[in-house]
C-alpha positions as CSV (number, residue, x, y, z in Angstrom):
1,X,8.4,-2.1,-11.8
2,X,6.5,-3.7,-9.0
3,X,3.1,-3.5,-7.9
4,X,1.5,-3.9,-4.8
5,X,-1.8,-3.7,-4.0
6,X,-3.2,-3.2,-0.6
7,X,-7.0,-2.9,1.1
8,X,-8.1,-2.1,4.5
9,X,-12.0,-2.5,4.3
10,X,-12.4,-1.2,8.0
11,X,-12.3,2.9,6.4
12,X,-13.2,1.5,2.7
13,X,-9.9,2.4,0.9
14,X,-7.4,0.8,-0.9
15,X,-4.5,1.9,-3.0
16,X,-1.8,0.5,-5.7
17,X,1.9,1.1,-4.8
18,X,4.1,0.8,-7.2
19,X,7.9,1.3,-7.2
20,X,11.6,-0.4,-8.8
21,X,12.5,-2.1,-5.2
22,X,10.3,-4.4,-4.0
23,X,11.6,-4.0,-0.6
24,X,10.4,-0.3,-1.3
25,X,7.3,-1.2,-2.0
26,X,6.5,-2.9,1.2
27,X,8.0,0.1,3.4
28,X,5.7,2.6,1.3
29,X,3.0,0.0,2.1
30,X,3.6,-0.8,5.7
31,X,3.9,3.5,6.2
32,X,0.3,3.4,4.4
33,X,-1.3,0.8,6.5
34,X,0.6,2.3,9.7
35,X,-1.8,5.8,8.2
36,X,-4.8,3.8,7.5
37,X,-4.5,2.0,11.3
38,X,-4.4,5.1,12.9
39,X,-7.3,6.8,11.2
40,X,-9.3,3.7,11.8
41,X,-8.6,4.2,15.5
42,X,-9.2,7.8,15.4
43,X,-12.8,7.0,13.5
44,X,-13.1,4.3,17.1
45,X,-12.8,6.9,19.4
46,X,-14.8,9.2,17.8
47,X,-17.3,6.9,18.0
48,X,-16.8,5.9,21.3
49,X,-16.8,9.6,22.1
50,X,-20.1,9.8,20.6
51,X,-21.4,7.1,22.2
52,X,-20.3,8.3,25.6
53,X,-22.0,11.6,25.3
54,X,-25.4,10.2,23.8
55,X,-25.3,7.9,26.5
56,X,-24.4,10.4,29.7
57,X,-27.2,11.8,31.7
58,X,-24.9,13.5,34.4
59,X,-22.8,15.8,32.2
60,X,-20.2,16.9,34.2
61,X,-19.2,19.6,32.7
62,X,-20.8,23.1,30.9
63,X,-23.2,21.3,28.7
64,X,-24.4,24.5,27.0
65,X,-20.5,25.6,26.0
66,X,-20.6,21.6,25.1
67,X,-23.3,22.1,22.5
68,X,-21.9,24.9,21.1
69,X,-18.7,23.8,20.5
70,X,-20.5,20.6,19.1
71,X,-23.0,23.0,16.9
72,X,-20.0,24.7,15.5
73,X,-18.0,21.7,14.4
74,X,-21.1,20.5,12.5
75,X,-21.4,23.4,10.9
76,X,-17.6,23.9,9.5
77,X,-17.8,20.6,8.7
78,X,-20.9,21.5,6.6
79,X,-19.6,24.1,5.2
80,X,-16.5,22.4,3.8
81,X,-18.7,20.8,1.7
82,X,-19.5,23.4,0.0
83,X,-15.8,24.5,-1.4
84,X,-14.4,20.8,-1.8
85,X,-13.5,21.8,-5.5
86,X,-12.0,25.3,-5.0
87,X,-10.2,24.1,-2.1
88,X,-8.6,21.0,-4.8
89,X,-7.4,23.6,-6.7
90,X,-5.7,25.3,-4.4
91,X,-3.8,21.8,-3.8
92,X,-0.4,21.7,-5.1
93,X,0.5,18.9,-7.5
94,X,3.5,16.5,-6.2
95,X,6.5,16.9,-8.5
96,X,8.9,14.7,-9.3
97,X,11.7,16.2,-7.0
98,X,8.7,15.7,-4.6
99,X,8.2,12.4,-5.6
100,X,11.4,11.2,-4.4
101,X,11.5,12.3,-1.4
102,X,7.8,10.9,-0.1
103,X,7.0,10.8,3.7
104,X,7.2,7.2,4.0
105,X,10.9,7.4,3.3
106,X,11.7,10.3,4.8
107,X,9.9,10.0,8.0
108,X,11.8,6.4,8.3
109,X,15.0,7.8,8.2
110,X,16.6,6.1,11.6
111,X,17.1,8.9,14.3
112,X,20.9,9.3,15.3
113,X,20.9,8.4,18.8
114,X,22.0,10.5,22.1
115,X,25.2,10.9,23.6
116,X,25.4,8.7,27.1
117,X,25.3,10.5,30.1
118,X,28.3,9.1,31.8
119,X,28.5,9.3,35.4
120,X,30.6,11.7,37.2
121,X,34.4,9.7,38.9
122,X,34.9,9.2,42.2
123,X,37.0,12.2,44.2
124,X,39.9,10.9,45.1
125,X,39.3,13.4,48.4
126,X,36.3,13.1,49.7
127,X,38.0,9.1,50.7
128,X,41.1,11.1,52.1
129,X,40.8,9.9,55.8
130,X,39.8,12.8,58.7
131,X,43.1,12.1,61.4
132,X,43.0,12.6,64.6
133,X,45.6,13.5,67.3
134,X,45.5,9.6,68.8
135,X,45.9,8.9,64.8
136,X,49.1,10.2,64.3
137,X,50.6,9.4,67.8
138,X,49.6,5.4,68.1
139,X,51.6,3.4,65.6
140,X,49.4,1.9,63.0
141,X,46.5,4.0,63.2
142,X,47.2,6.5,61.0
143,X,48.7,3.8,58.1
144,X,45.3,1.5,58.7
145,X,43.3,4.7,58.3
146,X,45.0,5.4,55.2
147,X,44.7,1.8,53.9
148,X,41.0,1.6,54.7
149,X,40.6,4.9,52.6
150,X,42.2,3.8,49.6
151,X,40.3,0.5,49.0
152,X,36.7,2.5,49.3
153,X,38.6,5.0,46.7
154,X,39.7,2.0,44.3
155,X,36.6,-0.2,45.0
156,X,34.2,3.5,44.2
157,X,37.0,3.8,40.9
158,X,36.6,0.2,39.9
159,X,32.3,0.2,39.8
160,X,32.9,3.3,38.2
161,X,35.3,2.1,35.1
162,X,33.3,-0.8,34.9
163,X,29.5,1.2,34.8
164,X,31.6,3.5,32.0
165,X,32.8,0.4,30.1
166,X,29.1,-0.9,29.9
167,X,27.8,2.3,29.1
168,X,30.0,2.6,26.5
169,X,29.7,0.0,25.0
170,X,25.9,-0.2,24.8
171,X,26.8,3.0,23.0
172,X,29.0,1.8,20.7
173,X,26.5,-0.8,20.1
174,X,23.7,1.8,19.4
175,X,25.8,3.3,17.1
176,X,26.7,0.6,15.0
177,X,23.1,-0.6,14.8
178,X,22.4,3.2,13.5
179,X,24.6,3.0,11.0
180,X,23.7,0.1,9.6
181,X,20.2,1.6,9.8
182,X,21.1,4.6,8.0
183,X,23.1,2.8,5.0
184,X,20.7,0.6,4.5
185,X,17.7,3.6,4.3
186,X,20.4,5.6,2.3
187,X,20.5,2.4,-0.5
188,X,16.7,2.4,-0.1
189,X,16.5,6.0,-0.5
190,X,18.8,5.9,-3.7
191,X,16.9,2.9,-5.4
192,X,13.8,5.1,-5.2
193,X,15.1,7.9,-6.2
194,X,16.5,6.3,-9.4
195,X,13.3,4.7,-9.7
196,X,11.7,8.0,-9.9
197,X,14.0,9.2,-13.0
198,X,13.7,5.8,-15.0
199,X,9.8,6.9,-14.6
200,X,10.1,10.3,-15.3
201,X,12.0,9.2,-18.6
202,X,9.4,6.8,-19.6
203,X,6.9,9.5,-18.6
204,X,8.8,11.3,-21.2
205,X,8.1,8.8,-23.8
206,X,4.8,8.5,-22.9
207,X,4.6,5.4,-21.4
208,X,1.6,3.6,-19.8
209,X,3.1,2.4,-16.6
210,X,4.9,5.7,-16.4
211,X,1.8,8.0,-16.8
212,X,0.1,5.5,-14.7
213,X,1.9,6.2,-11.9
214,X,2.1,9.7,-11.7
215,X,-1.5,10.5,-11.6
216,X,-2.1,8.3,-9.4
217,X,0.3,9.6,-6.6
218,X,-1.3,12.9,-7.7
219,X,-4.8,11.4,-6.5
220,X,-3.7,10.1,-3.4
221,X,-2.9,13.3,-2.5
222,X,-6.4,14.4,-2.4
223,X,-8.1,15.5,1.1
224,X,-11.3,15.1,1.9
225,X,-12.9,14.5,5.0
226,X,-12.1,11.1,7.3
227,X,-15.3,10.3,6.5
228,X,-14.6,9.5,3.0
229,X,-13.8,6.1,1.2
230,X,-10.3,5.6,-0.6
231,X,-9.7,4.1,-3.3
232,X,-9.2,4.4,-7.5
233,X,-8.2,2.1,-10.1
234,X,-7.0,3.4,-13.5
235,X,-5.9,3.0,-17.0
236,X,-4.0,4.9,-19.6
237,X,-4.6,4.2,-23.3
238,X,-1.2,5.6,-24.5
239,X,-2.6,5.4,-28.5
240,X,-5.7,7.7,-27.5
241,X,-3.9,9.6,-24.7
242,X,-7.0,8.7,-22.4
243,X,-6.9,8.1,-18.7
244,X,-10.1,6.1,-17.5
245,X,-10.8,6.6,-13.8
246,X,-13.1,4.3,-11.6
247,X,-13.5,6.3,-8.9
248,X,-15.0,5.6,-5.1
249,X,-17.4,8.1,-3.9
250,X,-18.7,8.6,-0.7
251,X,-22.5,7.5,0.0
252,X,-24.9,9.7,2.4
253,X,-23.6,7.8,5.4
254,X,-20.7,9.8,4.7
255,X,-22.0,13.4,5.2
256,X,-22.6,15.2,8.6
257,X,-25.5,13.3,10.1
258,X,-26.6,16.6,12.4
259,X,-26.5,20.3,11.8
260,X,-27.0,21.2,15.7
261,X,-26.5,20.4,19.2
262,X,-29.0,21.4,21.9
263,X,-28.2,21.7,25.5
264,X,-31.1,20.5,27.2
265,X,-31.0,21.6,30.9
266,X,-34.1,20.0,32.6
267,X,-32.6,16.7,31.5
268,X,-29.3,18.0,31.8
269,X,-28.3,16.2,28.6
270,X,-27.3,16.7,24.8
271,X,-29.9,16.7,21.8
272,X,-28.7,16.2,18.5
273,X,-30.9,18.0,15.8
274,X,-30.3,16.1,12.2
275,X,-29.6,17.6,8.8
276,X,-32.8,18.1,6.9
277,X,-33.5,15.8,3.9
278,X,-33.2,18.4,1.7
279,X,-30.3,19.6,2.7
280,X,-29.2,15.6,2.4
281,X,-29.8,15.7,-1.4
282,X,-28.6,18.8,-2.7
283,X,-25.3,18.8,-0.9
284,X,-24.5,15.1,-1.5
285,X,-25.5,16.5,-5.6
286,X,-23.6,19.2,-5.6
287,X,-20.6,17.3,-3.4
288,X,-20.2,15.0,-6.2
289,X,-20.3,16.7,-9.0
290,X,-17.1,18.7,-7.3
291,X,-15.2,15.5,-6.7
292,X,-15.3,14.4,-10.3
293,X,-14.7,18.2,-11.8
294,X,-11.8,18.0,-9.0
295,X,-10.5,14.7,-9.7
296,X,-10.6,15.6,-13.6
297,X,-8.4,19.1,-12.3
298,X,-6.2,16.7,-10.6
299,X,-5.1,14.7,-13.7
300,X,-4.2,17.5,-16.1
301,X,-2.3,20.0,-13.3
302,X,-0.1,17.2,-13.0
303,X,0.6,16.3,-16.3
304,X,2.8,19.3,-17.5
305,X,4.2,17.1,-20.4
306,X,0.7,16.8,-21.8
307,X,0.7,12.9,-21.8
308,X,-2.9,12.7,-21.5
309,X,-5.2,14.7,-23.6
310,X,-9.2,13.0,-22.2
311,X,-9.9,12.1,-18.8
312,X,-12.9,9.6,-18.1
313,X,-14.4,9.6,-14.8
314,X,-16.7,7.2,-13.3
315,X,-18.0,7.5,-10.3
316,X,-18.5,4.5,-8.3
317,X,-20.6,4.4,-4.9
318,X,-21.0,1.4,-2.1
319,X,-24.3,1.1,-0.7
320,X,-26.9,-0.7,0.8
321,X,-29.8,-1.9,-1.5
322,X,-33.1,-1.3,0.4
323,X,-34.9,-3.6,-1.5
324,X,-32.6,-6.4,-0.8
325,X,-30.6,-5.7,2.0
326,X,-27.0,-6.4,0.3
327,X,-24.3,-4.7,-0.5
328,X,-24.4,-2.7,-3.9
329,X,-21.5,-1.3,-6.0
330,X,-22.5,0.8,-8.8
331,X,-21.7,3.7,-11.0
332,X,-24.3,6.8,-10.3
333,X,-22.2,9.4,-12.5
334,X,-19.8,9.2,-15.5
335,X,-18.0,12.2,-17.6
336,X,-15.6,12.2,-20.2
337,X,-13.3,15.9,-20.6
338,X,-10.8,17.1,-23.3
339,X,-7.3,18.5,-22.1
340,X,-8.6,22.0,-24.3
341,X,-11.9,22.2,-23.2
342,X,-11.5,21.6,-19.3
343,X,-8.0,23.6,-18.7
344,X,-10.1,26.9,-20.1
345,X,-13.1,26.2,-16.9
346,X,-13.0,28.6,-13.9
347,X,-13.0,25.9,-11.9
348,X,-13.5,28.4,-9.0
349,X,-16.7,30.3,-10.7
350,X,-18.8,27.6,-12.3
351,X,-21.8,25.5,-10.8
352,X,-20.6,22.4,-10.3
353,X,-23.5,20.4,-12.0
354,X,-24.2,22.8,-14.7
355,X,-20.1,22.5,-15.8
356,X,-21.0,18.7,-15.5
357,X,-23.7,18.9,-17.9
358,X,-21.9,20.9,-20.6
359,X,-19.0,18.5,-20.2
360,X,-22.1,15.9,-21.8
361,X,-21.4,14.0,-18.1
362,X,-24.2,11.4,-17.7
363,X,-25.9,10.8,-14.2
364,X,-29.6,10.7,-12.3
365,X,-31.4,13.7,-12.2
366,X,-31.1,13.3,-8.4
367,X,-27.9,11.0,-7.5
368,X,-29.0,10.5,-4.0
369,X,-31.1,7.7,-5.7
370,X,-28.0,5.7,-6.7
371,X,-29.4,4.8,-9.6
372,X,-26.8,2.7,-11.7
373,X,-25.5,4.1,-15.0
374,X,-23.5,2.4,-18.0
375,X,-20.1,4.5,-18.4
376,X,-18.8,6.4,-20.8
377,X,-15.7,4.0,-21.2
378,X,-15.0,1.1,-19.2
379,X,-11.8,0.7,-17.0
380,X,-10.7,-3.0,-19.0
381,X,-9.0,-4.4,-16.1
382,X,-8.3,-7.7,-18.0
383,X,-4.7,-8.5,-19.9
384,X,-5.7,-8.8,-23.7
385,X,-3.2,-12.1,-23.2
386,X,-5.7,-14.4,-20.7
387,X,-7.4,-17.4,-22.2
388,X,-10.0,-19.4,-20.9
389,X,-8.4,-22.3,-18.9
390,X,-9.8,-25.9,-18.7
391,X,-9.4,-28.5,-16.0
392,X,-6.2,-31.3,-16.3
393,X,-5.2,-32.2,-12.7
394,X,-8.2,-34.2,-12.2
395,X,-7.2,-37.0,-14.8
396,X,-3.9,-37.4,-13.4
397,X,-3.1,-40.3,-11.4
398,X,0.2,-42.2,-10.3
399,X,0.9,-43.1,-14.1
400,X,0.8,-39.8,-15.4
401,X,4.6,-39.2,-16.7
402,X,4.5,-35.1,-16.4
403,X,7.3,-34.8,-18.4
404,X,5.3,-36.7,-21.7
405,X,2.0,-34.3,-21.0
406,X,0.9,-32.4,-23.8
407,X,2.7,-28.7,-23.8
408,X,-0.8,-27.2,-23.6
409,X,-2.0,-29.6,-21.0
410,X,1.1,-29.2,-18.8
411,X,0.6,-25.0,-18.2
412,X,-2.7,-25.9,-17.5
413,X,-2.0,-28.0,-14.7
414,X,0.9,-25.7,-13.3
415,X,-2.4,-23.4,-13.3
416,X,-4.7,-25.5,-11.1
417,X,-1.8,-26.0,-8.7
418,X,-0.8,-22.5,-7.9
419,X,-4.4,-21.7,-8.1
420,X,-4.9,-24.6,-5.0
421,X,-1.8,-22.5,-3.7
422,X,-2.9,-19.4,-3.4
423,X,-6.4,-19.2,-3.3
424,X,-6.5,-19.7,0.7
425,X,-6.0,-15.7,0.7
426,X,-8.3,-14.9,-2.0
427,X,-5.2,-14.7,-5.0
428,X,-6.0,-16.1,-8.6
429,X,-4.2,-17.8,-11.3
430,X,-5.0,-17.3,-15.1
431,X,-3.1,-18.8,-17.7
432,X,-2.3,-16.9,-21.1
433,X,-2.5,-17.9,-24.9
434,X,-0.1,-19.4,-26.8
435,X,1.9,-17.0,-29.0
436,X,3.2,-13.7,-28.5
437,X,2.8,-13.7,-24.6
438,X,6.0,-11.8,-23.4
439,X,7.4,-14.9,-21.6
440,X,4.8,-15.5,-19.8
441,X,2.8,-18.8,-19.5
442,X,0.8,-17.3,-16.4
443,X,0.0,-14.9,-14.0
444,X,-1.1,-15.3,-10.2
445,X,-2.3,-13.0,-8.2
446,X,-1.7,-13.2,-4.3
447,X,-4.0,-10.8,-2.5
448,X,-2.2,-10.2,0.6
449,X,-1.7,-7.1,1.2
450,X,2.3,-7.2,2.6
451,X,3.8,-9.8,0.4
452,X,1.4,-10.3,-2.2
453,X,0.8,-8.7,-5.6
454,X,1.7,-9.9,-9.0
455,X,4.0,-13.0,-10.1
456,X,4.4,-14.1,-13.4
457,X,4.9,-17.9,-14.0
458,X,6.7,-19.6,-16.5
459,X,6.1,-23.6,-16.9
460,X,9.0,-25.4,-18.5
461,X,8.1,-29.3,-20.0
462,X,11.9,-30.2,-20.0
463,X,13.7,-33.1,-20.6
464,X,17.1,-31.8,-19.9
465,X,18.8,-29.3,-17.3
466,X,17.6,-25.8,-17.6
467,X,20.2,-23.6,-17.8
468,X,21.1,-19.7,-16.3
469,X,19.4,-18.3,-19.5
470,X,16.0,-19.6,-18.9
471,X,16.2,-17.9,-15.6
472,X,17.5,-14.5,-16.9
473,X,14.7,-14.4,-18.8
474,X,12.3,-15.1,-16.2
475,X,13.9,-12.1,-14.7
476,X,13.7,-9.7,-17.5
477,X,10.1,-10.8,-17.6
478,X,9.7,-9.5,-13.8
479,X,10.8,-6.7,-14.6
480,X,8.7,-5.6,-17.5
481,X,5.9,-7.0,-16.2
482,X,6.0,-5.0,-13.1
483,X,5.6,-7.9,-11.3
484,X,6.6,-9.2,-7.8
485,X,7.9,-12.3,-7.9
486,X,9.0,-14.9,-10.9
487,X,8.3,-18.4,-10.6
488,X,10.4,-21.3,-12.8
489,X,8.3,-24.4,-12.9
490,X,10.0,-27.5,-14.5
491,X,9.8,-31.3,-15.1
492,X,13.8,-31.4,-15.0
493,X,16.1,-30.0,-12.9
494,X,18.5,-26.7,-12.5
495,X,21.9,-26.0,-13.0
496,X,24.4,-24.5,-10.8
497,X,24.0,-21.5,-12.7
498,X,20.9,-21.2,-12.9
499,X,20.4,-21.0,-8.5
500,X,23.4,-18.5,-8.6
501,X,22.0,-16.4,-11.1
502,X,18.4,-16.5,-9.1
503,X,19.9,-16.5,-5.6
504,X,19.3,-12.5,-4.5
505,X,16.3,-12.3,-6.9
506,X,12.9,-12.3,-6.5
507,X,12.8,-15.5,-8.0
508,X,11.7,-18.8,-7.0
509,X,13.0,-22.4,-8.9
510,X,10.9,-24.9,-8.2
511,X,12.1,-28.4,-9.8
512,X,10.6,-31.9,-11.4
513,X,10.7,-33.3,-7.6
514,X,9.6,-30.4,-5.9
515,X,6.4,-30.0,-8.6
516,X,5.5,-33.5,-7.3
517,X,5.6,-33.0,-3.5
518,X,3.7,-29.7,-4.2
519,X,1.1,-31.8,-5.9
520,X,1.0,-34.3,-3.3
521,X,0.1,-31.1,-0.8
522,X,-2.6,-31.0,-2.7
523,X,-3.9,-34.2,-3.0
524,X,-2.6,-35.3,-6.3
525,X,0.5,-37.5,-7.6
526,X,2.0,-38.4,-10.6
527,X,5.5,-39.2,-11.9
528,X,7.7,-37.8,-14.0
529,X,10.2,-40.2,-16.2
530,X,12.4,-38.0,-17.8
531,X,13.7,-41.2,-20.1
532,X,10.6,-42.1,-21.2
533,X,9.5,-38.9,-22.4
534,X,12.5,-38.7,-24.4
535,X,11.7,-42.1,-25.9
536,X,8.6,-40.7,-26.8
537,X,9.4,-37.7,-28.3
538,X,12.0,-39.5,-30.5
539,X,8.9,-41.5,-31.6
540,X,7.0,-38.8,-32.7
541,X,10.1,-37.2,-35.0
């Protein structure tokens, strides 16, 4: 399975993609971005509106119809506050015959194009000469007439043919191109599809990544207002049947900033009246404590097979600290429910902080402080398998024989150089311990947000040719691992085999050579003696 994930700070959201196809993946991605791009645009020119109209002195138009429209906007707006969590509950859970067919497939389904409009042929007729008397009784005339007719006719006929021909084939052209277009979404189509059954089997069994995914494509179906940040990270705990939820909330910024517009005709201008401060803090209260009953609602109405039986949900805000001036990032509330307990709420009945309370939810008496809370349980976004590294590539010099290095010391160093690779985008490397490790000797992790996500590295201190099952590992590794990319690091060289095998793979081979001219990049050299580090290992038997 592969992962991508992808972050547009502009609107505060971000989102993990996950699919079988990493070509997939990207399209699902590019279709988000393409969503988050135009709401950011849509948030710019309602800004710019704003800005306009708080700006305008010479309103042009009915400013006391303008106000009312404004005042009644405010106020639906307002009021949608109010039924955020009986409105999610009426919001139906994605299925998984709904799953595979998801907009960003189907609304990139190539568009079958147009018959050409062909122009009409010349009428052989209308070049049929007009004869006159002295036409037919002068010799000549009447046959030069004729003549001079038919060559406008077969000149008109020939532009014609060839304006047909070129049409056509442009068409033809077209049509090809849409074909290709449509086998190759049909094939992308189909690898999703049976993506979406291998996961709805594992779902079946119970699986992490499987159970993973499908809450989370049920919480990125939530609506809530523009406004709002996205963005969730989660975990499944298959042994306790526990999904923990770090959750981004929306901070006051986020609510209605005024509950009325005035039309003030002496000045001929618009007068925004702002929410009261009480009306601030309850709502904000009482808006959160919907989002995480909602959010908990969310997780169990989509999980008919009963895969999860807890939810945890912390709520996370961003905010600015008043004290310091810097960003904050904190958890104001945190609530853990049963499957039992939370399926038998009225959901659309209850008061939303008083159902938090019994649910033993912990928060501020008044949340609008932001006052940061421990949570009930911890996402543990860390792989059990990462060890601390320590620094190699500094003590290497032009005598260093890379293929003689210390096992230990050699995936150490293949960690400082990918580390120097990626980290001009913001990606990290971290290496993992020795036993037990799946195949894996590390894992980067590229943060861009098109062709980045996670790649597993495997370091190889060889001596002799690697061969094809080395990489077929590597690859069977990428796969359960979920990852994006394999990457084959060795002191040696590859076989034949071995760059067939990886050839339409997301996998990349790099060899003794090219390890040194990607050190070099970085500013370091060494050598690597494959003799010589067989000498030495024959010493040591």
């Amino acid at each position: 399975m592969y992962e991508l994930r992808i972050r547009d700070d502009r609107i505060n959201a971000y989102r993990v993609i996950r699919g079988e196809d990493r070509y997939d993946v990207q399209a699902r991605a590019a279709a988000v971005q393409a969503a988050w791009d135009e709401r950011w645009s849509r948030k710019q020119a309602l800004e710019e509106s704003r800005r306009l109209r708080e700006e305008q002195r010479n309103i042009l138009y009915d400013g006391a119809q303008r106000a009312q429209e404004l005042t009644t906007e405010a106020q639906s707006a307002a009021k949608a506050l109010d039924t955020i969590l009986i409105d999610g509950c009426d919001e139906p859970s994605p299925t998984w015959e709904s799953l595979k067919h998801p907009p960003a497939i189907e609304l990139s389904k190539p568009q079958k194009p147009k018959q050409p409009n062909l122009p009409k042929a010349p009428v052989k007729e209308i070049y049929e000469p007009v004869l006159t008397l002295s036409d037919k009784l002068i010799p000549g005339r009447k046959a030069k007439k004729i003549g001079e007719a038919r060559e406008r006719y077969e000149k008109e006929l020939r532009g014609w043919q060839s304006q047909v021909t070129a049409i056509k084939g442009a068409a033809d052209e077209e049509e090809a191109q849409y074909r290709a277009a449509l086998e190759a979404w049909r094939s992308r189509k189909s690898v999703h599809e049976d993506f979406i059954d291998s996961v709805q089997k594992s779902y079946g069994l119970v699986e992490k990544s499987s159970v993973e995914y499908l809450v989370s494509e049920a919480l990125h179906g939530s609506v809530y207002p523009e406004s709002f940040p996205i963005g969730f990270d989660l975990g499944f705990n298959p042994d306790a049947k526990t999904i923990v939820l770090d959750y981004e909330l929306p901070n006051l910024e986020a609510l209605p900033q005024h509950r009325e517009v005035k039309y003030v005709a002496k000045r001929r201008e618009l007068q925004y009246v702002p929410v009261t401060e009480t009306w601030r803090k309850a709502t904000y209260d009482k808006l959160l404590y919907q989002m995480a009953l909602g959010t908990i609602h969310r997780v169990f109405a989509v999980d008919n097979g009963a895969a999860v039986l807890n939810v945890v949900f912390n709520g996370w805000v961003k905010s600015i600290d008043p004290a310091t001036g810097s960003e904050a990032h904190g958890c104001i509330l945190s609530v853990q429910a049963g499957r039992d307990e939370f399926t038998c709420l009225d959901l659309r009945r209850v008061d939303p902080k008083a159902c938090f309370k019994s649910l033993k939810g912990v928060g501020s008496s008044r949340l609008t402080d932001l006052t940061p809370i421990r949570p009930i349980v911890k996402l543990n976004k860390e792989d059990a398998r990462f060890v601390e590294a320590y620094g190699v590539v500094e003590g290497i010099d032009e005598r260093t024989n890379l293929a003689g290095m210390d096992w230990q010391d050699f995936e150490n160093l293949i960690r400082e150089i990918f580390e120097k690779e990626f980290s001009s985008n913001g990606g990290e490397v971290k290496i993992t311990q020795a036993s037990r490790d799946g195949g894996v000797d590390a894992v980067a992790f590229d943060s861009d947000p098109l062709r980045g996500g996670k790649i597993v590295i495997q370091a190889k201190r060889y001596t002799n040719t690697v061969g094809v099952s080395a990489v077929r590992d590597l690859y069977g590794t990428v796969q359960h691992e979920g990852a994006m990319k394999g990457i084959l690091v060795t002191t040696a060289t590859f076989g034949s085999d071995a760059y067939e095998f990886a050839r339409d793979k997301p996998i990349t081979l790099i060899s003794g050579a090219e390890l040194l001219g990607l050190m070099e990049r970085h500013g370091h050299r060494a050598k690597i003696n494959l003799a010589e580090a067989r000498a030495m290992r024959q010493l040591d038997t």
